[in-house]
C-alpha positions in Angstrom: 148.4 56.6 -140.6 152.0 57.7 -140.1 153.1 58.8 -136.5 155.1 62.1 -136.9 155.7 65.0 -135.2 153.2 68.0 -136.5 156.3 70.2 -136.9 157.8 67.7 -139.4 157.9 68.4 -143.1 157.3 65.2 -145.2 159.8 66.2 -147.7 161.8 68.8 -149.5 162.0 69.5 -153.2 165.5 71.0 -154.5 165.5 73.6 -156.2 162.6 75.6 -154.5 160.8 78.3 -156.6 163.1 78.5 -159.2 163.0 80.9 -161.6 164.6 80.2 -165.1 164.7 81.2 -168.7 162.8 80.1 -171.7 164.7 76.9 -173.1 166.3 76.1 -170.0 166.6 72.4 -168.4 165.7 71.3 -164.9 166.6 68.6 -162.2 165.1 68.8 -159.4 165.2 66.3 -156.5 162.5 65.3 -153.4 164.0 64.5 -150.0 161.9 62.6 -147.3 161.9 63.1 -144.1 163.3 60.6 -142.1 159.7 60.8 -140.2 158.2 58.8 -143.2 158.4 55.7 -144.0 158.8 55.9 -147.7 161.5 55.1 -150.1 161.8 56.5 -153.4 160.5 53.8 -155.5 157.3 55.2 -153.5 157.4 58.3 -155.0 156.3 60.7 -158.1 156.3 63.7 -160.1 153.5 66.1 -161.7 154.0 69.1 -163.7 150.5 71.6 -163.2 148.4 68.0 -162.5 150.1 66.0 -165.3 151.6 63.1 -164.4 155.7 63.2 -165.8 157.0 60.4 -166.9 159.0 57.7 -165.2 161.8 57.8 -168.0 162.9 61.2 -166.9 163.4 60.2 -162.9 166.4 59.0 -160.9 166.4 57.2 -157.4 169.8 59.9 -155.9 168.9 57.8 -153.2 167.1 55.6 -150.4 164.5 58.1 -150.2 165.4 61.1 -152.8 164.0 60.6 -156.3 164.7 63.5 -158.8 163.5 64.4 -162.4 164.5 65.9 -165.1 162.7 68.7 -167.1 164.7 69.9 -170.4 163.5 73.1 -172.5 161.4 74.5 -170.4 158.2 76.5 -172.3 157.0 79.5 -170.3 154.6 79.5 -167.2 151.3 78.8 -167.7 150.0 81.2 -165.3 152.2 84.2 -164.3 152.1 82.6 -160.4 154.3 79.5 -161.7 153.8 76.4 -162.5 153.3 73.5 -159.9 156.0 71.2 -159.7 154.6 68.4 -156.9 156.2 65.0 -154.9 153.2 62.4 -154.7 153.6 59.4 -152.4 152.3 56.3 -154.4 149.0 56.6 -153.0 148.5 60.2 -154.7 149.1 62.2 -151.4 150.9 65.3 -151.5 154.2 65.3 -150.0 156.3 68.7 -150.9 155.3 71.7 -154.1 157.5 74.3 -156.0 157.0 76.8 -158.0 158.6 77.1 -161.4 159.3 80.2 -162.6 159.8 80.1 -166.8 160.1 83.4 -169.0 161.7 85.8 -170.1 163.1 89.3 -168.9 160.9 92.4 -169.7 161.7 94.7 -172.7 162.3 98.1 -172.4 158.6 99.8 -172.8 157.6 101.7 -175.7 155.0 103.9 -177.4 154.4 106.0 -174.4 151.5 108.8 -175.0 150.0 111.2 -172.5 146.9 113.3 -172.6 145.7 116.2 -170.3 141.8 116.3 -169.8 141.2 120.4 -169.0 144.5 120.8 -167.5 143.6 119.0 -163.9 145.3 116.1 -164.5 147.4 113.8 -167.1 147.0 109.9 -168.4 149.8 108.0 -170.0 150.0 104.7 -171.3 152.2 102.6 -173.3 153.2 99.1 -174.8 155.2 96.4 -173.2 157.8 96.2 -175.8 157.8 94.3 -179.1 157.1 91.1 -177.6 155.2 91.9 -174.9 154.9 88.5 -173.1 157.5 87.7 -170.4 155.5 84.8 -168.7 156.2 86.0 -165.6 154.0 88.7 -163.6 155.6 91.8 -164.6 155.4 95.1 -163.0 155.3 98.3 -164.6 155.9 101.8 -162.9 155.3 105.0 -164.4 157.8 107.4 -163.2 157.6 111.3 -163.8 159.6 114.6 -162.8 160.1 118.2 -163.6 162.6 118.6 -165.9 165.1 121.4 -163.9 164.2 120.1 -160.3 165.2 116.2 -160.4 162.8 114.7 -157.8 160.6 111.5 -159.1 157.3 110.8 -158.8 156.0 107.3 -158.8 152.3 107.7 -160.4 150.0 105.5 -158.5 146.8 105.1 -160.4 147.0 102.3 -162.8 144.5 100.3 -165.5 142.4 103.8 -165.8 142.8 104.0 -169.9 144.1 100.1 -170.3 146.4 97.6 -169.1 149.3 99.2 -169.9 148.3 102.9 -168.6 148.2 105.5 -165.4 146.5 109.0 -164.4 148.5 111.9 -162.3 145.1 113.1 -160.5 146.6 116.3 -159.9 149.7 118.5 -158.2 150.6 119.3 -162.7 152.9 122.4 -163.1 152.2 124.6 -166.4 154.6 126.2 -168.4 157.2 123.4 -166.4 158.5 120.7 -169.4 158.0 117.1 -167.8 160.1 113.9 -167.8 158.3 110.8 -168.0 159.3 107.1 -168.2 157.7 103.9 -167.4 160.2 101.0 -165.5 159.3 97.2 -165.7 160.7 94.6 -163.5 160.1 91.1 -163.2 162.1 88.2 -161.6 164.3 88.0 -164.2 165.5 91.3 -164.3 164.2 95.2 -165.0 164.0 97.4 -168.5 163.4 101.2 -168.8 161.8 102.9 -171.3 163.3 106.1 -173.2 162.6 109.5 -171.7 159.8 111.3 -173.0 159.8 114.9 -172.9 156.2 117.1 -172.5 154.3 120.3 -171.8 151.3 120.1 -170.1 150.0 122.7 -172.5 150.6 120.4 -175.5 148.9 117.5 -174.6 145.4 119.2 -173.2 142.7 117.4 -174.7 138.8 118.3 -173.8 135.1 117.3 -173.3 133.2 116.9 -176.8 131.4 120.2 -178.3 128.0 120.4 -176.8 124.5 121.6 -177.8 125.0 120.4 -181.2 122.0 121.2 -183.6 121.1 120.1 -187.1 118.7 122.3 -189.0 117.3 122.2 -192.8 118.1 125.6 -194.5 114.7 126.9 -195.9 113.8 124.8 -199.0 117.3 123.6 -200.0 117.5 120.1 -200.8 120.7 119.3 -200.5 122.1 121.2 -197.3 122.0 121.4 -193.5 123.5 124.0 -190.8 125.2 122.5 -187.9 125.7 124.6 -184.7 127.5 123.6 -181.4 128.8 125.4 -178.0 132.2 125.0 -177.2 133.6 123.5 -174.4 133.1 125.3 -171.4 137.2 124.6 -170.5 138.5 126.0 -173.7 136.8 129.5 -172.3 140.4 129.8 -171.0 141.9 132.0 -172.3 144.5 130.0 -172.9 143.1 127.9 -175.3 141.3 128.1 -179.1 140.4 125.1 -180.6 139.4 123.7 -183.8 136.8 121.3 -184.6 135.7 118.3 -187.4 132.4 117.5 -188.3 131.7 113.9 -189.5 128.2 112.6 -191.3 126.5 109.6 -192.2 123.3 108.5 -194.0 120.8 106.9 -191.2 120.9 103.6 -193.9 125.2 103.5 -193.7 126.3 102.0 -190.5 129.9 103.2 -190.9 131.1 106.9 -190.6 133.2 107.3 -193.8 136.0 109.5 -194.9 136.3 110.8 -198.2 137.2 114.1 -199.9 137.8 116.8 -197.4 136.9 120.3 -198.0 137.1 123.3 -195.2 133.7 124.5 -194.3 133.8 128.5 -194.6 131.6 131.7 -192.1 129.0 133.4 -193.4 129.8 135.4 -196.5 128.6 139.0 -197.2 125.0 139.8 -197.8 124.1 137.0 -195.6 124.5 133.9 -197.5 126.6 131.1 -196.0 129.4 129.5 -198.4 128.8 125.6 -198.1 131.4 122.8 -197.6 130.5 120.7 -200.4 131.5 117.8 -199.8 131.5 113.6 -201.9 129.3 111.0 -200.8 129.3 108.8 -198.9 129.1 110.3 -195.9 132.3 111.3 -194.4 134.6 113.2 -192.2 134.6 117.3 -192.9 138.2 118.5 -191.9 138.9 121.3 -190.3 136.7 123.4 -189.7 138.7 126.0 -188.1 137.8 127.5 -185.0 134.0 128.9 -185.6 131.3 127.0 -184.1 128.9 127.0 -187.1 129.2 125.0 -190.9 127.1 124.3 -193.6 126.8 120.7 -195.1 126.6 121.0 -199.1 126.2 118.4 -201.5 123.7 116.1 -199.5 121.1 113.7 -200.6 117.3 115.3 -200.8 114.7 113.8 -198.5 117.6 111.7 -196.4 118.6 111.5 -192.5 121.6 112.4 -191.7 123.4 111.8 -188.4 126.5 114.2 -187.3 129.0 114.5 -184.9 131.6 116.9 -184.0 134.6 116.7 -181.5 136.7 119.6 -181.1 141.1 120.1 -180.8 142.0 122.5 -178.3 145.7 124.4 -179.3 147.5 126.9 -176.9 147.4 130.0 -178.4 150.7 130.1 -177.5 151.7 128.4 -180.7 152.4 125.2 -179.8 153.8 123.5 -182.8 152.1 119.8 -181.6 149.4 118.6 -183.5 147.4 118.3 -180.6 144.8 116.0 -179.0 140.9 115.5 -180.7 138.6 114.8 -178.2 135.8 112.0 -178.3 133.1 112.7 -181.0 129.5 114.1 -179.7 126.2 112.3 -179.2 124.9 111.7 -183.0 122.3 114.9 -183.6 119.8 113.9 -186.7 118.2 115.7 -189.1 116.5 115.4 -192.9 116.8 117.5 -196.2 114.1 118.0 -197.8 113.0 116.1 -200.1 112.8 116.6 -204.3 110.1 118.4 -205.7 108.4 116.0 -208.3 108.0 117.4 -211.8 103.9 117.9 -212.5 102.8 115.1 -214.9 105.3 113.0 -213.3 104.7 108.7 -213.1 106.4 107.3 -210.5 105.4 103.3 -211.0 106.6 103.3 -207.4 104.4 105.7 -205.5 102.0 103.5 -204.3 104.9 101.7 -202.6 106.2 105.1 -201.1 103.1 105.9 -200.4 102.7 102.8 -198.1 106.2 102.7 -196.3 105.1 106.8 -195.5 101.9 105.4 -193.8 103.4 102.7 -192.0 106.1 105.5 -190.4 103.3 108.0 -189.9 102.0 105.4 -187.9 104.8 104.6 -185.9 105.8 108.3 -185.3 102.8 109.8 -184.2 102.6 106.1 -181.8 106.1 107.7 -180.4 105.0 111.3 -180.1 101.9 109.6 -177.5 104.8 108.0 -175.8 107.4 110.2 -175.2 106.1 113.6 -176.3 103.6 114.6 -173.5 102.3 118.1 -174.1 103.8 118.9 -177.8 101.3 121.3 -179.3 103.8 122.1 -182.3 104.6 119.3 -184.1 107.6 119.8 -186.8 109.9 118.6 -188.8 112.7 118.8 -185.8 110.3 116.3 -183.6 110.4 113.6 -186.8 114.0 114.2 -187.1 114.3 112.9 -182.9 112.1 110.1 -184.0 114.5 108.8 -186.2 117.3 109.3 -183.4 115.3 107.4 -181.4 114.5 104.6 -183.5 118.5 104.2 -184.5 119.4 103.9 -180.6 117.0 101.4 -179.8 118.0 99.1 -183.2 114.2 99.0 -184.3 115.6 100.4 -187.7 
């Protein structure tokens, strides 16, 4: 045990918490306190716990023993890496802190989005690179245009790494500057200036109340209805919406040929959109809250979604902002009518996959159905919702 005062450091590494770029090359020296009797043949160096080697010191004197580090690779870990003085017996004499990495670059790709007005989101990306190394911070800056005072947003990570939310205290009608600044130890980048209206960035909640029906006896259709969001009731705002399928057997919600799905003609019959199959996305359905599927398969599930655009009727000239897709809504076409006299070599196998799902529907319908004096087709179609959801089909 050494005698020394408690105020005493046992040594001193030169340089302390450096900070250098990517490439760079390193000699750093430990000092020992006169306190402690130890020379510098009694000393040596690790890098993050890994002994360096012996080729790469100096004694600078009696009791200083450098090292040399040459092209330095960035940090391990954004806090630095652990540059430590042993004594021979592995104790712990002085630590630094190296600092390796690069500048940031100037941030890019910055988006923003406006949920109902009350508030806006932005995020972007770090720059082409992205990595610096080093902990980098990033600070998303915003002002009116004609009044020149900045605002530091103070919400980060809500939509992503890279991303911040404005609560509230949002001007319409007011054009908005916005840029994000990152700064790190090796210096600071700003991004370019983005330029935005409120009004052309609102995006919305997802329709709701949206219904799937069969349409009488026809085979190879179904009516979808929704509500519109309850925001878009300003009267600042229409929207327009897009209606995407699948078959309950695809996993994937396809797009193929796009076709626009048209109001209810004269004399009461509604024009269909017919669309390909697979399943896919039906664009643009304009601003009515109604559309007939044409085209389908007979006696299949279909599951359908709808998300809605909202526009200022203002005419905004920005393409605007598609909100999340609704809760998949399921329902079935009916299925073929077979020809009389028909063979089916099959049926007996139909007719035993029909039993076993009898079986398991009306087993559902005791579970989760308390009360149901009507049973439909509408119930069935749930069913199948149900069973999708819960991966048991």
């Amino acid at each position: 045990p050494l005698s020394v005062s408690p105020a005493a450091d046992p040594a001193v590494i030169s340089p302390q918490d450096p900070t250098l770029l990517i490439g760079s090359s390193l000699v750093a020296t430990c000092t020992v306190s006169p306190d402690f009797p130890l020379k510098a043949e009694d000393l040596y160096w690790t890098l993050n716990g890994r002994r360096l080697p012996a080729a790469s010191y100096a004694a600078l004197g009696p009791s200083t023993l450098s090292v040399a580090l040459a092209r330095l690779n960035g940090s391990r870990q954004q806090s630095g890496d652990n540059l430590v003085c042993h004594s021979r017996d592995g104790g712990i004499l002085a630590g630094s802190c190296l600092y390796v990495g690069l500048p940031p670059e100037k941030p890019v790709n910055i988006t923003c989005w406006s949920k109902n007005m009350k508030d806006l989101t932005c995020k972007w990306a770090p720059g082409t690179e992205g990595e610096t190394f080093l902990h980098t911070n990033y600070t998303l800056k915003y002002k009116r245009r004609w009044y020149g005072q900045d605002n530091t947003c103070q919400e980060y990570h809500t939509a992503g790494t890279y991303s911040c939310h404005i609560p509230k205290d949002l001007a319409l009608f007011t054009p908005y500057e916005i840029w994000v600044e990152a700064s790190n130890r090796l210096g600071v980048a700003v991004s370019d200036v983005v330029m935005l209206d409120i009004l052309d960035v609102v995006t919305t909640d997802p329709p709701s109340d949206v219904h799937v029906s069969r349409v009488g006896d026809l085979e190879d259709q179904l009516s979808v209805r929704w509500s519109s969001p309850p925001a878009l009731k300003d009267f600042l705002f229409q929207a327009k919406y897009q209606i995407q399928y699948r078959v309950e057997d695809s996993s994937e919600w396809k797009v193929g040929g796009h076709r626009r799905c048209r109001g209810t003609a004269r004399g009461g019959r509604r024009s269909g959109c017919s669309h390909l199959l697979p399943p896919q996305v039906v664009d643009d359905v304009g601003n009515q809250t109604s559309c007939r599927l044409a085209g389908l398969r007979p006696g299949t599930v279909y599951f359908v979604q709808v998300r809605c655009n909202p526009f200022s009727i203002y005419g905004s000239k920005k393409a605007g902002i598609w909100s999340d897709w609704s809760n998949p809504t399921a329902a079935s076409t009916p299925r073929s009518e077979r020809v009389a006299g028909g063979c089916d070599p099959k049926g007996g196998e139909q007719n035993t996959t029909l039993r076993r799902e009898l079986k398991q529907f009306f087993g559902w319908v005791k579970k989760h159905a308390y009360g149901c004096s009507n049973l439909g087709i509408k119930l069935y179609d749930q069913w199948r919702v149900w069973l999708q959801k819960s991966h048991k089909t």
